[in-house]
C-alpha positions in Angstrom: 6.4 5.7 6.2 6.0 8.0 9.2 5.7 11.4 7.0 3.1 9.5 5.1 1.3 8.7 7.7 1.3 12.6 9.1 0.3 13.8 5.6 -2.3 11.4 5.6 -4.0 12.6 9.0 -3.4 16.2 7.7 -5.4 15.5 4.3 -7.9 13.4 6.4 -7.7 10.0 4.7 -8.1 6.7 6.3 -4.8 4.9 6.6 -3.9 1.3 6.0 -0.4 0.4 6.6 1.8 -2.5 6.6 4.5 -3.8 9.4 6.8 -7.0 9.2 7.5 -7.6 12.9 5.5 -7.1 15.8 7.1 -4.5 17.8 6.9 -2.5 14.5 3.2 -3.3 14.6 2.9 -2.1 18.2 4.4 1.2 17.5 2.2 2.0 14.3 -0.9 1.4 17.2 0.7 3.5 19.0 0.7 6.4 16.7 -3.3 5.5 16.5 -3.0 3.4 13.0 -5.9 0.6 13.4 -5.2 -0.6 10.1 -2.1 -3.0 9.6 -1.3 -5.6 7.5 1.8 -7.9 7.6 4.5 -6.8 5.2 6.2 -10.6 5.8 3.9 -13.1 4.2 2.3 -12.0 1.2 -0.6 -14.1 1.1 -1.3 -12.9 4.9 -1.1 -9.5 3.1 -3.6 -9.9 0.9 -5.8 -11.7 3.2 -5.5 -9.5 5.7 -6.2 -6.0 3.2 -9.2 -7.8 2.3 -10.4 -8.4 6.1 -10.2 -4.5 6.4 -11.7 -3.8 3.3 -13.9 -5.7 2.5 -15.0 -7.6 -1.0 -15.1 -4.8 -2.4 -13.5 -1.9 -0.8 -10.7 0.0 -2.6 -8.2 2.5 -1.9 -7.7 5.6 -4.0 -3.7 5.8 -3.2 -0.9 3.3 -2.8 2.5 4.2 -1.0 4.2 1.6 -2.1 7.7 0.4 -0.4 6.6 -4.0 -1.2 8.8 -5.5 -3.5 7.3 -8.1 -6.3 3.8 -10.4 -5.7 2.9 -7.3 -3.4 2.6 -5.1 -6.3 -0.3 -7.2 -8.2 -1.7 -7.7 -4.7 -1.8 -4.3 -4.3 -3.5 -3.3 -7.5 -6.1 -5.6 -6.9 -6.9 -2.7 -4.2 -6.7 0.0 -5.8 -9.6 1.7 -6.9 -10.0 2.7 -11.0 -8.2 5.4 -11.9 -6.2 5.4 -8.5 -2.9 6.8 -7.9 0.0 3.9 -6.8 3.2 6.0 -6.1 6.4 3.6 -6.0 9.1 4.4 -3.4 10.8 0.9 -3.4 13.8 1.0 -4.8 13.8 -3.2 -5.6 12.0 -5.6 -7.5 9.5 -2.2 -8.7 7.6 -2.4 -11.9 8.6 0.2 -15.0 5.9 2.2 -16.2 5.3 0.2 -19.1 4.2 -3.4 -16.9 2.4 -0.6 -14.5 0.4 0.1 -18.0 0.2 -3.3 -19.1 -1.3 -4.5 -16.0 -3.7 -1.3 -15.2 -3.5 1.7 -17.6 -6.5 3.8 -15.9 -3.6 3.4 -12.5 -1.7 6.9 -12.2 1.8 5.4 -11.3 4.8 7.6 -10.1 8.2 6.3 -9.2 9.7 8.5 -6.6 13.5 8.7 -5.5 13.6 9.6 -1.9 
C-alpha cells in the first residue's frame, strides 16, 4: 500500500485509500492522503467512496487488497474500461466472474 501510494504521487493521480483502524488512518494523513475510507465495515466503505466521489465520480484504477462484497463495491467505482489490479490473495474473483460482472474492466491478479 505504501509503494502504491509513492507511485501514485510520482504519476500524479489522486489517491483514495482505505484503513481499518484508526491509528492506521492517522498515519495515511500523515503521509498527506485526504482520502480514506474504512476497510472494516463494508457498507461504511461504500458510503464513504461515494461521500468522496460523488454520484457519479469514478476512478480509472483499483489496487485492490478487499476481500469479497468489497470487490462489487469497488466496481461500482470504477470507471468503464478501468483497470482493477488484484493483490489480495483471499476471497479474489477469477478472471472469468471479473468478466462476467464487467468485461470492458482490465483485471490483473498480481502475486506480490
Amino acid at each position: 500500500g505504501l509503494s502504491a501510494i509513492q507511485f501514485a504521487r510520482r504519476v500524479g493521480a489522486r489517491i483514495y485509500a482505505t484503513a481499518g483502524r484508526p491509528e492506521k488512518q492517522a498515519y495515511l494523513r500523515e503521509l498527506g492522503v485526504t482520502n480514506i475510507a474504512t476497510s472494516r465495515d463494508p457498507e461504511l466503505f461504500k458510503q464513504g467512496m461515494r461521500e468522496m466521489l460523488g454520484d457519479e465520480g469514478r476512478v480509472d484504477v483499483v489496487l485492490n487488497s478487499l476481500a469479497d462484497e468489497y470487490i462489487p463495491y469497488s466496481l461500482e467505482l470504477l470507471r468503464q474500461g478501468g483497470r482493477f489490479m488484484e493483490i489480495g490473495k483471499r476471497g479474489i474473483w477469477t478472471t472469468e466472474e471479473m468478466h462476467a460482472a464487467r468485461s470492458d474492466v482490465k483485471y490483473e491478479a498480481i502475486a506480490l
